[in-house]
N, C-alpha and C positions, 0 to 999 in steps of 0.2 A: 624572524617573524615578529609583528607587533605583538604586544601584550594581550590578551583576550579582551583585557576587561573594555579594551577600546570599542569603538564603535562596529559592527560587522556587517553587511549584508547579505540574509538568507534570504533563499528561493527554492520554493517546492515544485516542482515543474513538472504537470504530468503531461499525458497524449492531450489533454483537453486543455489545459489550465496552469498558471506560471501563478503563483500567489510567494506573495515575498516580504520580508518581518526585517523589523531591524533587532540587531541586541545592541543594547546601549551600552555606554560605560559602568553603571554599574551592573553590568549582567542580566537587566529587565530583557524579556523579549516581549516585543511589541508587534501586532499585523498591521501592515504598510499599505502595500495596493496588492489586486492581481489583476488579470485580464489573461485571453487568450492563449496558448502557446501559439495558434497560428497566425497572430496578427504581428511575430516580432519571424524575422527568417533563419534567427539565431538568437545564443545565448550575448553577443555583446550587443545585439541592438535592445532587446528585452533588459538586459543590466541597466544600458542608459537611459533606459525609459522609466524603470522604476527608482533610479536616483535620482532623474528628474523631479520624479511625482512622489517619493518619499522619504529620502534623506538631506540635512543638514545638517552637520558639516558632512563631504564627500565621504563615503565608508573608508577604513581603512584594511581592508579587506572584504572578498567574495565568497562564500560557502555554496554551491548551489546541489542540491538531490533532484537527482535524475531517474526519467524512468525508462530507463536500460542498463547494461553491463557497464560495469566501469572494471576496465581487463589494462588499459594500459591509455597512451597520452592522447590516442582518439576516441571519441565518443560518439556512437548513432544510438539513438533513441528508437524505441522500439515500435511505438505507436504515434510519432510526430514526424518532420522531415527535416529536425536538426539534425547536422552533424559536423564535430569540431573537436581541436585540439585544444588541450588543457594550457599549454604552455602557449600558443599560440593566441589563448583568451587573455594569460593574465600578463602577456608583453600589450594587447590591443587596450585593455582595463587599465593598466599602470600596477594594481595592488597585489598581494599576494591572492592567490585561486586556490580554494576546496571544493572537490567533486569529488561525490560518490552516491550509488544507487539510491534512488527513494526509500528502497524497505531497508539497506540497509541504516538508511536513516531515522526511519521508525523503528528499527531492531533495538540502535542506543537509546531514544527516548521511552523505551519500555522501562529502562530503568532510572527516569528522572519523572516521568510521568506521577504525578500523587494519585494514591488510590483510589482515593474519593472521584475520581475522572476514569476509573475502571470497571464501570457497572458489570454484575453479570448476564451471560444470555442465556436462555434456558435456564429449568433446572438444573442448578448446574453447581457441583461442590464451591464452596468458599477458596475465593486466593488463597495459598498458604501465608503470603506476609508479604511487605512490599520489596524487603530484603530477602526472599526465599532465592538459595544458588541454584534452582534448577533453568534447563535450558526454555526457554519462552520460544514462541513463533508467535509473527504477525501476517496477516494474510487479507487482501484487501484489494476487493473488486471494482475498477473503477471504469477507465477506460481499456485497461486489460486488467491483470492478474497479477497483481506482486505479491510477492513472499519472503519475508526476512525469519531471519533466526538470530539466537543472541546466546550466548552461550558461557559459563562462569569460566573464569580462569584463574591464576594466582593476583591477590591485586587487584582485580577486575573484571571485565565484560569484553567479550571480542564478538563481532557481529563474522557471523558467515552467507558471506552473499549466495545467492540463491535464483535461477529460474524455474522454479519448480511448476510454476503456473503454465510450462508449457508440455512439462507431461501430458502421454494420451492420455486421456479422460477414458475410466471404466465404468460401465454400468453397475448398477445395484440389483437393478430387476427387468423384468421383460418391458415394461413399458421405457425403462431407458436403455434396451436395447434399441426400441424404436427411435428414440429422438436421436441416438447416437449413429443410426445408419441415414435418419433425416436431415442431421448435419452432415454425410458426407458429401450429400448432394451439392453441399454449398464448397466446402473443403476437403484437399486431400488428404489432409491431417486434421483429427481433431482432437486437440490439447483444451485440457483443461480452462481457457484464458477462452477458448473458443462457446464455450458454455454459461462460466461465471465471467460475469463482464456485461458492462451495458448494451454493446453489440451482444452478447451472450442471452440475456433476458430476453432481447427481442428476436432471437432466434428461436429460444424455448417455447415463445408467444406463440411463433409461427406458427412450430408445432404443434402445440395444447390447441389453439384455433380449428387448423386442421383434425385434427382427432376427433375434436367436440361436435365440431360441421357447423364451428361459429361465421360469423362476420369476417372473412378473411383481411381487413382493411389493415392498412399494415400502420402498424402505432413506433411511436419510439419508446427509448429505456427509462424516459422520466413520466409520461404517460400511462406507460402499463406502472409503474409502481407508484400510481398517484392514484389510479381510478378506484374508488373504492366499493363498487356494488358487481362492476364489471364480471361478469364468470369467470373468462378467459383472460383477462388479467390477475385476478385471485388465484385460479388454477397456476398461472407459469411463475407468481411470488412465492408459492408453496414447492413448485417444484426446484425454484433455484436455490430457496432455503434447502432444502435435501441434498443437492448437489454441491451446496457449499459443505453443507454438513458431512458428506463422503471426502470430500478432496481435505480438509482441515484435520479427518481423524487418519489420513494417509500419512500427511506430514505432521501430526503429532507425532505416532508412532515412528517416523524413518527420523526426526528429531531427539526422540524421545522426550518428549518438551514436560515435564512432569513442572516445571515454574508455570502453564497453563497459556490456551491460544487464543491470540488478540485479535480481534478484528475489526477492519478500517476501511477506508475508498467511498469513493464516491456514489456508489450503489447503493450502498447503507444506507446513506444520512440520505438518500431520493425516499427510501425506502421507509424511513423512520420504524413509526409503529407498527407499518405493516410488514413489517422483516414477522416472520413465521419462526420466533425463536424457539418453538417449543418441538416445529418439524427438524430445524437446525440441530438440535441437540439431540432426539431421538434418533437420527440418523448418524450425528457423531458419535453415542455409542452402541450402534449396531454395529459390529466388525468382527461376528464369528469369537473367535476364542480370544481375541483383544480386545472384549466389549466388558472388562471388569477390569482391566487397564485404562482405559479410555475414561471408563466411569470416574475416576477420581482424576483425570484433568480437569482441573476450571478451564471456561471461556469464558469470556470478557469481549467488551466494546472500547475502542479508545474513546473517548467524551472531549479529549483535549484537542480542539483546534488547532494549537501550536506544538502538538507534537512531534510533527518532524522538525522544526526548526529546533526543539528543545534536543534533539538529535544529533544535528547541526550543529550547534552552541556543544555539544560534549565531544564531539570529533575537534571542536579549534582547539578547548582546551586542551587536548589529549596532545595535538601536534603544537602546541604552543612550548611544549615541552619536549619535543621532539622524538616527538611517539606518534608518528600519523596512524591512526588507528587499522585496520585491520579492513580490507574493500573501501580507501577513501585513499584518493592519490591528491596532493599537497604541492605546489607550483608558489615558489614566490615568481614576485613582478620581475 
């Protein structure tokens, strides 16, 4: 495998969106281009479009996070209509190929990330330190529901991949009994990714709407979390702040993440200031007799735009030594 410090090209590729960084020779990570996921029909047409549009000299390897399973040398994406072999990319690419999951690519970058880019949400206890060994979760609502974890080991950091975001979603209270039998109308299952998620927002909408006997007009996930006087958009930002806040202190707890949970995607940063961090966090330590446990987890936002790629850049190094990390499969050319 080349040396890390050489030139690389990352790619964060979710259901909506391919944004892609170069790491340079000396280790800088830098944002390049992004565009669409659906305007390339795969990951080798989308590679040569963004070497086109942003690297010189040719990279001399591929890193790309995905958002789906990465279980073995085929890849389908969960929320796009890639799907393709690892090995078959990096014979079509010429270079060596890293793939592995988006979160767990945000898992590694939880511990390259500087703190100063880890605000907290809600009231919410202080980080323990940027080196504290406990296990972290990231969790991050975008076009679906990803979930990473990251976990201390001897040495280091091992990410354990995760679909947690498609557990069934349980209610808290009788009114999300209601939206959770309102969503079955739409689905036979309803998992958690089915609720938090930009499709998820605008279903919650639907519902609050209906409830209220608003304006049925049907809005999308960037609208209702922009409108800011709107009723029934205010109503379904608060209630998807609670619902986030139920599913995070789930996998706190099944994690046990006492290093504190991070969160990311793209619903967020639509959401900015009007993310409901204080409904968030009230509801994260509501949990019965694990509501004094919960209490002394921090949560955090990631701040860092280049955090998966800084994720990225710690998976080549790890395999540049011939340690492919832990949920990231490694193809030379």
């Amino acid at each position: 495998m080349n040396d890390p410090s050489c030139r690389w090209l990352l790619a964060d590729v979710g259901g909506t969106n391919c944004r892609f960084a170069v790491a340079a020779d000396d280790g800088e990570i830098t944002a390049a281009t992004h565009f669409p996921t659906a305007a390339s029909d795969g990951p080798a047409q989308a590679i040569h479009r963004a070497i086109g549009e942003a690297t010189r000299p040719r990279p001399l390897g591929i890193a790309l996070a995905v958002a789906g399973p990465v279980q073995s040398d085929r890849v389908d994406m969960t929320n796009a209509t890639w799907s393709f072999s690892i090995s078959a990319l990096a014979r079509t690419i010429g270079v060596p190929v890293l793939v592995t999951n988006d979160f767990v690519a945000a898992s590694y970058a939880l511990t390259h990330v500087a703190p100063r880019d880890l605000p907290l949400v809600g009231p919410s206890p202080p980080l323990s330190g940027h080196r504290d060994l406990g296990t972290r979760v990231v969790l991050g609502p975008g076009t679906g529901l990803g979930v990473g974890i990251v976990a201390p080991v001897r040495g280091g950091w091992t990410a354990v991949p995760s679909e947690a975001g498609h557990m069934t979603a349980a209610a808290r209270d009788a009114d999300e009994d209601e939206l959770i039998a309102f969503a079955r109308r739409e689905h036979a299952h309803v998992s958690w990714e089915r609720l938090i998620s930009g499709s998820g927002l605008e279903l919650v909408h639907r519902w609050v709407t209906q409830r209220l006997g608003l304006d049925p007009a049907t809005r999308d996930a960037a609208s209702i979390a922009s409108a800011p006087d709107d009723p029934g958009c205010r109503d379904s930002r608060r209630r998807f702040a609670l619902l986030l806040g139920s599913f995070a202190a789930d996998v706190a707890l099944a994690a046990r993440a006492s290093g504190g949970v991070y969160l990311t995607g793209g619903v967020l940063e639509g959401l900015g200031t009007r993310f409901d961090a204080q409904a968030f966090r009230s509801r994260f330590e509501t949990s019965g007799r694990s509501s004094a446990l919960l209490a002394q987890i921090a949560t955090a936002r990631i701040a860092d735009p280049l955090a998966p790629f800084r994720g990225l850049a710690s998976a080549i190094e790890s395999a540049a030594h011939g340690d492919t990390p832990s949920g990231c499969r490694f193809v030379e050319a």
